[in-house]
N, C-alpha and C positions, 0 to 999 in steps of 0.2 A: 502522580497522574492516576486517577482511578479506570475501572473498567469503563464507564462513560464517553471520558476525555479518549482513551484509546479507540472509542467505537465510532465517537463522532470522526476521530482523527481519520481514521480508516475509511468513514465512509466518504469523507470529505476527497479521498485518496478514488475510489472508485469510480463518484458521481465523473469525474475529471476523467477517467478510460471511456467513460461513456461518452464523451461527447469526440472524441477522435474520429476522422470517417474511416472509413473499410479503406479507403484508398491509403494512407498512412500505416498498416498495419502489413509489416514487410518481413515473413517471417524467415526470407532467404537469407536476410542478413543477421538472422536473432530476431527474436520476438517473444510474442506468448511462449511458442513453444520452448525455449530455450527457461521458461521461467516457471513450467509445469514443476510441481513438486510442493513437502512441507518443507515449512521452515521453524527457525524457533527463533521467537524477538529476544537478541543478545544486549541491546542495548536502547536508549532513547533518547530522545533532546527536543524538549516545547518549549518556543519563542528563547531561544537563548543557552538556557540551563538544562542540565543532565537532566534524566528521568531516573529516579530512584531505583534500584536494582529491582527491588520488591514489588514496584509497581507493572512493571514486567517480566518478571518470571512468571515461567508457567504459560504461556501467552504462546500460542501456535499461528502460522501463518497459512493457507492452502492456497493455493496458484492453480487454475486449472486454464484452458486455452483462451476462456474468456471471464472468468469469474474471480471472484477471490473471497474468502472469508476466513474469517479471526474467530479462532476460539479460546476461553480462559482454561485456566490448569483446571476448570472442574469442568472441559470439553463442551462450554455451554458457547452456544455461537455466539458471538457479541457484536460481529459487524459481517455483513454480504454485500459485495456490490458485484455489477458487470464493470470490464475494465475494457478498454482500447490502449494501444500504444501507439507512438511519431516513432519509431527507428529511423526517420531520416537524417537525428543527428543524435550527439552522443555527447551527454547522457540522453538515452529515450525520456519524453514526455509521455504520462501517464493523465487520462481523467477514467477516473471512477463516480460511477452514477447508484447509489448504493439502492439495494434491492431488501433491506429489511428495518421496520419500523420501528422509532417512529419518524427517523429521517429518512423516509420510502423517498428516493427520487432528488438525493441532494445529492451535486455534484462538486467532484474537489478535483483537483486538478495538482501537479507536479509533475519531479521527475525522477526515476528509478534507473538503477545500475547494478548490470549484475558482474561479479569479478569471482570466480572461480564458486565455490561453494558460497559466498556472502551476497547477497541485494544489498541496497541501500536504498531506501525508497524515503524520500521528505516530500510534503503536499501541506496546501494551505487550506485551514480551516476558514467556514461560511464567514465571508467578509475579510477575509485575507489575501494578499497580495501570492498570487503562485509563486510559486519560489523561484530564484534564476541557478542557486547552488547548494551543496551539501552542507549547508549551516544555515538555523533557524530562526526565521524573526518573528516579529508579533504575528499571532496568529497561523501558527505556522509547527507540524508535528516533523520529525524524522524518525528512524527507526532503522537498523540495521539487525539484519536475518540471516541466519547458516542454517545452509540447507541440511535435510532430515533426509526424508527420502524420496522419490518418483513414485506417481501414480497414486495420489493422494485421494483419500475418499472424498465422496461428495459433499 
């Protein structure tokens, strides 16, 4: 999976936060907030099969209360979007509505977990079926993330 495939994936991931209303966004029980911080992509899986180590190392994650963005090991951004979360069940539903081009305004849609320092976040790419669980079908990215640190730059 190249930087491309990760940035579409991501944004695919964002457009889908974006489209959640304010009303869904419940951060007394977990939320954004609980998911502020970096991360580092420790591993991956598109439509099926593993993502090559090498295709993700290096790969950072930023979570801020509404945003999110991806950068590669030489800190260049490769994907931004605004995010919404559903906390009304579990795992939360994410859509991310991505905010940097040239997929300005594609939305993707999944669902994200977080379990102590690790996310899990799978979301389907443009023309794929959102996902129902932590394994990937056609059209369809995961990625799992351990946390870095709090209070991540912008």
């Amino acid at each position: 999976m190249g930087k491309a495939t990760i940035w579409l994936g991501l944004t695919a991931l964002a457009l889908t936060a974006g489209q959640a209303s304010a009303a869904d966004k419940d951060d007394s029980k977990g939320g954004a907030a609980d998911l502020v911080g970096a991360y580092s992509i420790v591993s991956g899986e598109r439509e099926g099969a593993p993502e090559p180590a090498e295709r993700v190392k290096g790969t950072m994650v930023r979570f801020s209360e509404d945003r999110v963005v991806v950068v590669d090991k030489d800190s260049k951004e490769i994907y931004g979007a605004e995010y919404k979360l559903d906390t009304s069940k579990t795992p939360w539903k994410i859509t991310m509505t991505s905010k940097l081009a040239p997929a300005d305004n594609q939305v993707a849609r999944g669902l994200i977990e977080k379990d102590g320092d690790t996310v899990r976040l799978v979301y389907s790419l443009p023309g794929g079926d959102e996902p129902t669980g932590f394994k990937t079908k056609s059209k369809q990215l995961m990625f799992v993330m351990k946390y870095i640190k709090k209070n991540p730059a912008p």
